[in-house]
C-alpha positions as CSV (number, residue, x, y, z in Angstrom):
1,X,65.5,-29.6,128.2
2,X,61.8,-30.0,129.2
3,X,62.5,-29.9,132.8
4,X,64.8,-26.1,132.9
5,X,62.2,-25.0,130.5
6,X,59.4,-25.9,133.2
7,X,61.4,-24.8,135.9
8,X,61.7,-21.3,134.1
9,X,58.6,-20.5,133.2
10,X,57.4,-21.4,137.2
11,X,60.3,-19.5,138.4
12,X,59.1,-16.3,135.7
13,X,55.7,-17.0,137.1
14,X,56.6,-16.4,140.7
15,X,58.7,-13.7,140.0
16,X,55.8,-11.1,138.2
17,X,53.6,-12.1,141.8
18,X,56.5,-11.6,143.5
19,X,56.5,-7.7,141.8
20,X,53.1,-7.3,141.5
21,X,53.0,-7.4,145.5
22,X,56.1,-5.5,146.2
23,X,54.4,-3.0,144.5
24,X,51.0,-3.4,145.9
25,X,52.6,-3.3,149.1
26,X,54.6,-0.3,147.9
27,X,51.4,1.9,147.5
28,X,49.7,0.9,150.5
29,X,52.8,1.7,153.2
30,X,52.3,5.2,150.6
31,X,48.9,5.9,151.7
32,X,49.7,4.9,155.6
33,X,49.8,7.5,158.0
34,X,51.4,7.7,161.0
35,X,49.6,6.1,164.6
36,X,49.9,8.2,167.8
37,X,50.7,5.5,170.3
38,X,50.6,5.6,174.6
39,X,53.5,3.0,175.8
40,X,51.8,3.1,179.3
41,X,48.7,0.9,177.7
42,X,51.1,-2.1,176.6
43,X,51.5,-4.0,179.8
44,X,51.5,-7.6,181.5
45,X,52.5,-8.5,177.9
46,X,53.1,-12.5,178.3
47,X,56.9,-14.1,177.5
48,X,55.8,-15.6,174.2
49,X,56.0,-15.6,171.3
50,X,52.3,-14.4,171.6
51,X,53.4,-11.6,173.4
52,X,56.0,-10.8,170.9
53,X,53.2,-10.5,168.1
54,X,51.6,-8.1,170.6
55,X,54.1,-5.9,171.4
56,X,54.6,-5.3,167.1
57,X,50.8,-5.1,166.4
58,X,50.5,-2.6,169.5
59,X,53.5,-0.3,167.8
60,X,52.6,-0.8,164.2
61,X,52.0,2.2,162.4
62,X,53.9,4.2,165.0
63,X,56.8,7.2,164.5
64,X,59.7,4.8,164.0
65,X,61.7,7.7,164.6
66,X,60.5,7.5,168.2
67,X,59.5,3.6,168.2
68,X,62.2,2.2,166.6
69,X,62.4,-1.4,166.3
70,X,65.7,-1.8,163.7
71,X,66.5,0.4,160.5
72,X,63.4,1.9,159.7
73,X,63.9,5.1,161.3
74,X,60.9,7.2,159.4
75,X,57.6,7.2,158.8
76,X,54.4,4.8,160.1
77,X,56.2,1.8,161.7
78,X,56.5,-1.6,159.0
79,X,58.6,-3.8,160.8
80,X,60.5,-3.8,157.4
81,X,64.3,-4.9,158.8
82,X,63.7,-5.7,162.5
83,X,67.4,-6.0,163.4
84,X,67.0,-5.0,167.6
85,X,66.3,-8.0,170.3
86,X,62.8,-7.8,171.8
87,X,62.7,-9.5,174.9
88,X,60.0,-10.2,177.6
89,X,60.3,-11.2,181.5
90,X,57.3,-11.6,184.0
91,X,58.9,-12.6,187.7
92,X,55.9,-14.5,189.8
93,X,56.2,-15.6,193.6
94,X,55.5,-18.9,195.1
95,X,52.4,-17.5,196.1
96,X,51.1,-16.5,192.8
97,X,51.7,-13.1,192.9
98,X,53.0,-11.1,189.7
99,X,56.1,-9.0,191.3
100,X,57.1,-7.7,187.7
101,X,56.6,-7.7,184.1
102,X,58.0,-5.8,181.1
103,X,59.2,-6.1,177.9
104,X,62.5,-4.3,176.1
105,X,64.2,-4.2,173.2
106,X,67.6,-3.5,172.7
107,X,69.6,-0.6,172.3
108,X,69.0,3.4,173.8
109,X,66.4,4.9,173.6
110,X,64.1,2.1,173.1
111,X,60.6,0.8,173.4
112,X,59.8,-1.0,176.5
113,X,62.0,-1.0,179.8
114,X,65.2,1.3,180.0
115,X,67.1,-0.6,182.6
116,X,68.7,0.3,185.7
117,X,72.5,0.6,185.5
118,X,72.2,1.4,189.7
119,X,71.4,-2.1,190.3
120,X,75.1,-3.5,189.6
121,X,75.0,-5.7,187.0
122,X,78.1,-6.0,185.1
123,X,77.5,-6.1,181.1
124,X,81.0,-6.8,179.2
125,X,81.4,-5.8,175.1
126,X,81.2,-9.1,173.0
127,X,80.2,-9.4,169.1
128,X,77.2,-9.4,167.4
129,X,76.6,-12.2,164.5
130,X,78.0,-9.6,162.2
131,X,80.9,-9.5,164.1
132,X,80.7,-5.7,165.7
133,X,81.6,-5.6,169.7
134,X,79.8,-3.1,171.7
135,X,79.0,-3.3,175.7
136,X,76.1,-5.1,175.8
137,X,74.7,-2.9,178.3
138,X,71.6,-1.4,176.0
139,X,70.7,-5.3,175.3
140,X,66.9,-6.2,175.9
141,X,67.6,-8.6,178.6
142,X,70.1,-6.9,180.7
143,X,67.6,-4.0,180.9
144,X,65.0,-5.8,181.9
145,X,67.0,-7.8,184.3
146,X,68.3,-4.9,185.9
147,X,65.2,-3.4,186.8
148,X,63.9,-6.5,188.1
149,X,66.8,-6.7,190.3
150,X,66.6,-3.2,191.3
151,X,62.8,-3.5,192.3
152,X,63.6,-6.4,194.9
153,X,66.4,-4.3,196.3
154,X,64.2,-1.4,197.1
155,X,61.0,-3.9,198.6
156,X,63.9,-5.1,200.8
157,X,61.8,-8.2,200.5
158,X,63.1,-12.2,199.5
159,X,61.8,-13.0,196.6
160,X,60.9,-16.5,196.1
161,X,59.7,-17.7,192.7
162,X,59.9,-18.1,189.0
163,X,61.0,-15.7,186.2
164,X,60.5,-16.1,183.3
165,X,62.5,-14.7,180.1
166,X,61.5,-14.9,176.3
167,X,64.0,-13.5,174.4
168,X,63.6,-13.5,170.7
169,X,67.1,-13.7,169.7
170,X,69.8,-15.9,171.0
171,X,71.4,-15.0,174.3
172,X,74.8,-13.1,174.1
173,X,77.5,-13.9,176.2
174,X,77.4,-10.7,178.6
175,X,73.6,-11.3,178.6
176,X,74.3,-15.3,179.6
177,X,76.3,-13.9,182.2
178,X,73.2,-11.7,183.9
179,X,70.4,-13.7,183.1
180,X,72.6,-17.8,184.8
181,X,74.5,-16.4,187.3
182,X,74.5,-12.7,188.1
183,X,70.5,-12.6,188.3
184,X,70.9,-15.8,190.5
185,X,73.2,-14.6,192.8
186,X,71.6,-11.3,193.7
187,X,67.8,-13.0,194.1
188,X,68.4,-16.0,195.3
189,X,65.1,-17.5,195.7
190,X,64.2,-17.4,191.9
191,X,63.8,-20.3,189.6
192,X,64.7,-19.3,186.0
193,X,62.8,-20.5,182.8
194,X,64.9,-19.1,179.4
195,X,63.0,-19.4,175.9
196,X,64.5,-18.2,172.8
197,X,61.6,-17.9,170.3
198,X,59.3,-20.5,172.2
199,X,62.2,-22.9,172.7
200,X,64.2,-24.2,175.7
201,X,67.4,-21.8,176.4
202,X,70.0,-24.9,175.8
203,X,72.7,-22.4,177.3
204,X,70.7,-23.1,180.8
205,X,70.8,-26.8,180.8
């Protein structure tokens, strides 16, 4: 009919720009070369999806053998199959005073914060979306969570005030666990505010 024939000649159409860029694309990553990087200058990055874009365009380019974000493990950094949880927490007191702020994403050996297993949160193994259990104690939030704890056990100081958490993925269940009650129990004082990608964590509510 008239209509398939249209809809095959727009869908040939999109498929030689489709090509055409791949390879365009293709020869520039070629001509790219790797971008020494220092970590220490990323900081006070906000928990946004702002700060998100900031953390990628700050480690773009990098060794993804030493920077790596997912399964790129070679070469300048592309962000080409971002599988790893970046996360983002900033703790503020009442009185306005920025007590931490960091950013992680998951797994060992990371960018961003490493975590504090000292502090005595409890991570338990659950599955990914693809169905693989692992202890979810290399996850973005719990290390970031953990230091944060840690740091108002040593300043042996109450810390009143809000944290905040931006978390790009949705929150596992061992991270759900130290982020609503564990985090909670151990700072008392703090008022929580969860986003997943700019949204309202529902898991809070």
């Amino acid at each position: 009919s008239k209509k398939a024939a249209a809809t095959a000649k727009v869908d040939s159409a999109v498929k030689l720009r489709v090509n055409i860029a791949s390879r365009a694309l293709s020869k520039y990553r070629e001509h790219q070369t790797i971008r020494s990087i220092d970590p220490s200058l990323l900081s006070d990055v906000p928990p946004s999806i702002e700060g998100y874009v900031r953390i990628l365009d700050f480690h773009r380019l990098s060794d993804a053998a030493r920077y790596s974000f997912g399964r790129q493990l070679e070469g300048p950094q592309h962000f080409t199959d971002i599988r790893r949880n970046v996360a983002i927490l900033r703790a503020v007191s009442n009185d306005g005073v920025q007590v931490y702020s960091g950013y992680a994403v998951s797994g060992e050996g990371k960018p961003g914060a490493v975590g504090c297993p000292s502090a005595g949160l409890t991570a338990i193994e659950c599955a990914e979306r693809l169905g693989e259990a692992y202890l979810r104690d290399s996850d973005a939030e719990y290390k970031l969570v953990s230091e944060l704890v840690d740091l108002v056990d040593r300043s042996q100081a109450q810390f009143q005030g809000v944290v905040t958490i931006w978390s790009k993925k949705p929150l596992c269940t061992s991270c759900t666990s130290v982020v609503y009650r564990q985090l909670p129990a151990r700072v008392p004082g703090v008022v929580l505010r969860v986003l997943v990608d700019d949204e309202e964590d529902e898991a809070g509510a």
